[in-house]
N, C-alpha and C positions, 0 to 999 in steps of 0.2 A: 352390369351389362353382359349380354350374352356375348361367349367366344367359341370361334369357329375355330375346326381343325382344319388344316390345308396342308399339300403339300407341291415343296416346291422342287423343280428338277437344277442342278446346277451341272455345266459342262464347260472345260476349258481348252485349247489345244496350241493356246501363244503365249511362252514366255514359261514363269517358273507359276505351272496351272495349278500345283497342289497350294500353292499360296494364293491366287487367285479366287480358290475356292476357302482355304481358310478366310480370306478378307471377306469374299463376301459373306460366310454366316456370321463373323462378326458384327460388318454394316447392316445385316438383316436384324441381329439380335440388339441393335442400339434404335432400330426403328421404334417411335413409340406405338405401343399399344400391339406390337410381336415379340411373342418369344418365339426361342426356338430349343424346342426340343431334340430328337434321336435325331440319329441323321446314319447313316448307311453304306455301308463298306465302299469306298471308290473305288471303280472300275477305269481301267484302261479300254478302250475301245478304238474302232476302228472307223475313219468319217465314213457318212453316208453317202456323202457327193462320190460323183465318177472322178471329182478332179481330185489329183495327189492333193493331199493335204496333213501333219500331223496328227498324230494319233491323240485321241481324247480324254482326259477323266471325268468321269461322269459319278454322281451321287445322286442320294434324294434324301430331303429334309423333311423331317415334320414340322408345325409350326403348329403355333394357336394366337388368334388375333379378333379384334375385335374391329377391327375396320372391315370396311366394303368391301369385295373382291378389287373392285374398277380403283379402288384407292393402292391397296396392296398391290397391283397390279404397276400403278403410278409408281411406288417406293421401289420395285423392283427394276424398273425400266433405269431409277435416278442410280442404284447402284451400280450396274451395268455399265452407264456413263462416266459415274465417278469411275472407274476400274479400265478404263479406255476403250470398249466396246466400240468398235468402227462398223455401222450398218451398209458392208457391201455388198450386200445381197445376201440372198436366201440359204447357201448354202457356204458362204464367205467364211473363213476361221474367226474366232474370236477369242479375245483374253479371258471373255465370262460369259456363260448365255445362265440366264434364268427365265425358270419357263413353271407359270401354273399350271401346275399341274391339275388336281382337283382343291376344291372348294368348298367342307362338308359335300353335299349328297345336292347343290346346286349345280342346275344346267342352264347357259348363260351364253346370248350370241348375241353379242350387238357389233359395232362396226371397229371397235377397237380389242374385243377381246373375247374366247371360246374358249370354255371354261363345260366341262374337260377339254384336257389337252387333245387338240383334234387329232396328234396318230401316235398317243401315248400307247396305244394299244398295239401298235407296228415295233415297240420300241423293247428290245428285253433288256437292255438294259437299262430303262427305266422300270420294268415291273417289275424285274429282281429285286429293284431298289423299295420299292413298295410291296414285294414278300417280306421283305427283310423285317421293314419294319411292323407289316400288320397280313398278313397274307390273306386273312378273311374282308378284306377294305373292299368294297364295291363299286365299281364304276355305275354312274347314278342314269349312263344311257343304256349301256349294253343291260344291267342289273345281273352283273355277273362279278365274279372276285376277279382281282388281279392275279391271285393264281390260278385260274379257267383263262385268261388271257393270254398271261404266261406262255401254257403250255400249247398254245396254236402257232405259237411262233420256234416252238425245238431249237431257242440259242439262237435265233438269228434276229436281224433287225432290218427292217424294210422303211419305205416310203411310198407315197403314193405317188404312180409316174404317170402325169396325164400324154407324154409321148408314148405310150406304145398301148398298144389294142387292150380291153381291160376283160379278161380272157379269165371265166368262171368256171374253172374246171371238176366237171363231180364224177366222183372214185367209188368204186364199190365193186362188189361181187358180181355174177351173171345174176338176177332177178332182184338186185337189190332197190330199181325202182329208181336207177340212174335217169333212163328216158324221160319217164315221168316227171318226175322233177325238175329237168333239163326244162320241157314242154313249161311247165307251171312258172319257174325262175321266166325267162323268153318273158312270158307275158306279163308279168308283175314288171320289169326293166324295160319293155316296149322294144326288146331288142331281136336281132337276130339267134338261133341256135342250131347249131349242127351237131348232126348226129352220126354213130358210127354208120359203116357204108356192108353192115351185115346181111343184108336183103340183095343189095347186089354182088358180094362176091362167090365167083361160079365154083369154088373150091370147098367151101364153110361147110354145107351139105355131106360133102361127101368125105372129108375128113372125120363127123362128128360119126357118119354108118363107120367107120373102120379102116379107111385108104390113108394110113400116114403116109403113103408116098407124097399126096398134094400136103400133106403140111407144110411144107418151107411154099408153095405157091401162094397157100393162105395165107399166112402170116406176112408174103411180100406183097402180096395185094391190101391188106391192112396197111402198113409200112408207108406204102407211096400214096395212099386213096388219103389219110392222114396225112402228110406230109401236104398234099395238094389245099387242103382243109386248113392247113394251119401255118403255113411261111406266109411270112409277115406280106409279101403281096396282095394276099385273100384276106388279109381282116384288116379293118380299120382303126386308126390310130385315135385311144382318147374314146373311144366307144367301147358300150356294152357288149360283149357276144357269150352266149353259154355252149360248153361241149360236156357231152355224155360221155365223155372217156377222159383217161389223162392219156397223152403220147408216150409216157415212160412205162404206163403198162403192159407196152410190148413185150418187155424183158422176161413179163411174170407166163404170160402163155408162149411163147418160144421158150423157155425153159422149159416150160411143160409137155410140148407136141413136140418138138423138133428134136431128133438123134442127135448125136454130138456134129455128126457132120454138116446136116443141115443146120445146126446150132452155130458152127465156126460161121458158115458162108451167111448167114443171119447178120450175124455180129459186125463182121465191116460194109454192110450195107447200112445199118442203122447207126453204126457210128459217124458215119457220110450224112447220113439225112438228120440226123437231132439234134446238130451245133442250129441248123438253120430254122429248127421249129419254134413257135411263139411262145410260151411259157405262162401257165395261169398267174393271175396276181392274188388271184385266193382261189382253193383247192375245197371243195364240200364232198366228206369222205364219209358212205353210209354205212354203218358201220353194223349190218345183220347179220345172224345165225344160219348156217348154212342150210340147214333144214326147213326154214322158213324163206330163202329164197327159192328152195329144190321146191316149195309146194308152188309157190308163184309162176316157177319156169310151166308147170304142168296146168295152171289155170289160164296162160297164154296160150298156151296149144302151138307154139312156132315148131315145126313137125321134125324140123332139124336138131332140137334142144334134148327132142324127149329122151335119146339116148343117155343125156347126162347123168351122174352120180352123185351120191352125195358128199364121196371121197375125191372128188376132181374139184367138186365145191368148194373143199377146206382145202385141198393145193391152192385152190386160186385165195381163197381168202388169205389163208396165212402167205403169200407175196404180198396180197397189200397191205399189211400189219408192215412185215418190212419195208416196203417202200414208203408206207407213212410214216413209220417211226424213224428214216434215215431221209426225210421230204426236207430240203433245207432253201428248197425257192419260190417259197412263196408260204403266207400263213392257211392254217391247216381248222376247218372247223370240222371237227368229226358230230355226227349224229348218231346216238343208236336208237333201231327202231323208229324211226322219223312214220310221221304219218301224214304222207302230202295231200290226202283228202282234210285234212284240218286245216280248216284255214286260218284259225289264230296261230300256227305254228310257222305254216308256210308264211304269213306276215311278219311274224316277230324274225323268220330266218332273214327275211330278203331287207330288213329294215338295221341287221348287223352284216349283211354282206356290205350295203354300201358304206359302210366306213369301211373297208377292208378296199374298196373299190372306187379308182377316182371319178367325181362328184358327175353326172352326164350334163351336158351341155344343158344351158339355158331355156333354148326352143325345142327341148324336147324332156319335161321333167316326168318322172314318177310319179306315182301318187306316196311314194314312202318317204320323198325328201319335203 
């Protein structure tokens, strides 16, 4: 009889959890027809819910069995019970949760069980758990490793919040083909996108001929035109919207235009306005060569642009290198070289944004869900 590899997620945060989780790979390992193999350094963690709650240990097992998934799935739910799991809801503590995780390379949705775990990929400290033991493992939707997963999340752990605007944020350089994309995502989600307000600010122009006096004008006209764009009043909750900028990029060109003085008076204005801005719930960061976005600025012909360099290109780049390698809110899919005239690319991206993205309402589906 053929046997399947699976693995399972174990987490506990009521009572003595490191025994909770010892009991259950033992109840796992007396199931017939499962073994259990490695299993993977426990973590302490932090819960996911807003509400206080103690803090977690979390693992992942391997296993090999030769039952069903929908059966193993049954064995899992009976130890659970046995081990006094009280289902009070979603985000409730528990003595034990086990969760299937994958299932060999099957994908699996029926009304009791989804198989991959649907925000395993949200979770590092389950994909740790799953470098730990095979780093090359593939998730059988995305067709990407657990360590490509991984690293889109830098340490942190999310969920998907159908309360608050589900806000597609894409990062990149000046000609990296942000808009673009922006435009193209929009229309594949049926959704709204807003775009930076560069065409209208009376300042852009004549900062890039050589007047750093209006630099601080510029960058407060960015500032609030953004701000207006993006407090949680102006977008809607639980819907799709794309923007062609992130809001934290301000930091990276007021660093770069503004004297120290205009710098100071910068700063307590945007610390005022960025507690109350919306936040992406996934960040699409393109990740080009400065010289290759310096040819694209010059086959747009935006007459304000042509002044740029290709050394002002790599200041800006290398801030977004650091603001994506220190990005801790929200998961990170970086692209190099993306090609949005391709449409198998643009398909397979927008068909892993929405697991990153919660699911849109009923009366208005995709063609990717």
């Amino acid at each position: 009889m053929s046997r399947t590899i699976a693995y399972i997620g174990l987490g506990s945060n009521i009572g003595d959890r490191k025994n909770h989780i010892d009991k259950s790979l033992q109840l796992l390992g007396e199931t017939p027809d499962v073994n259990v193999g490695r299993v993977s350094t426990i973590l302490e963690t932090e819960p996911l819910s807003d509400a206080k709650q103690p803090k977690y240990l979390n693992c992942v097992a391997e296993i090999k069995t030769s039952l069903p998934a929908e059966k193993l799935f049954h064995h899992l739910v009976l130890i659970e019970n046995t081990l006094g799991r009280k289902r009070d809801g979603k985000w409730a503590s528990r003595t034990i949760d086990l969760d299937l995780l994958l299932f060999g390379d099957e994908v699996i949705n029926s009304d009791t069980l989804r198989v991959p775990h649907s925000q395993m990929h949200l979770r590092s400290f389950v994909l740790k758990g799953l470098r730990e033991l095979n780093p090359r493992l593939e998730h059988p939707v995305f067709n990407e490793t657990v360590d490509v997963l991984a690293g889109r999340l830098n340490g942190g752990d999310f969920a998907l919040r159908p309360d608050v605007p589900q806000l597609i944020g894409i990062a990149g350089n000046i000609g990296a083909g942000k808009t673009t994309l922006a435009k193209i995502l929009a229309d594949a989600f049926k959704c709204r996108a807003i775009f930076e307000a560069y065409d209208t600010n009376p300042f852009l122009a004549k900062v890039y001929a050589g007047n750093h006096d209006l630099a601080l004008d510029s960058q407060l006209y960015f500032l609030f035109t953004r701000y207006e764009q993006l407090n949680p009043t102006s977008l809607e909750k639980g819907r799709a919207v794309v923007t062609d900028y992130l809001f934290q990029k301000e930091q990276i060109y007021a660093k770069l235009t503004l004297n120290t003085e205009q710098l100071t008076l910068y700063q307590k204005y945007y610390s005022i306005v960025s507690p109350a801005v919306t936040n992406p719930v996934v960040v699409i960061y393109l990740q080009n060569p400065p010289q290759q976005c310096l040819e694209r600025i010059h086959k747009r012909s935006r007459p304000y642009e042509q002044r740029i360099e290709s050394s002002f290109l790599e200041a800006v780049g290398a801030g977004y290198k650091k603001l994506i390698a220190d990005w801790t809110l929200s998961p990170v899919i970086t692209l190099t070289d993306f090609d949005c005239l391709n449409q198998n690319a643009v398909d397979l991206l927008a068909c892993r944004i929405e697991y990153y993205i919660n699911p849109p309402q009923a009366d208005k589906p995709t063609k990717y869900l």
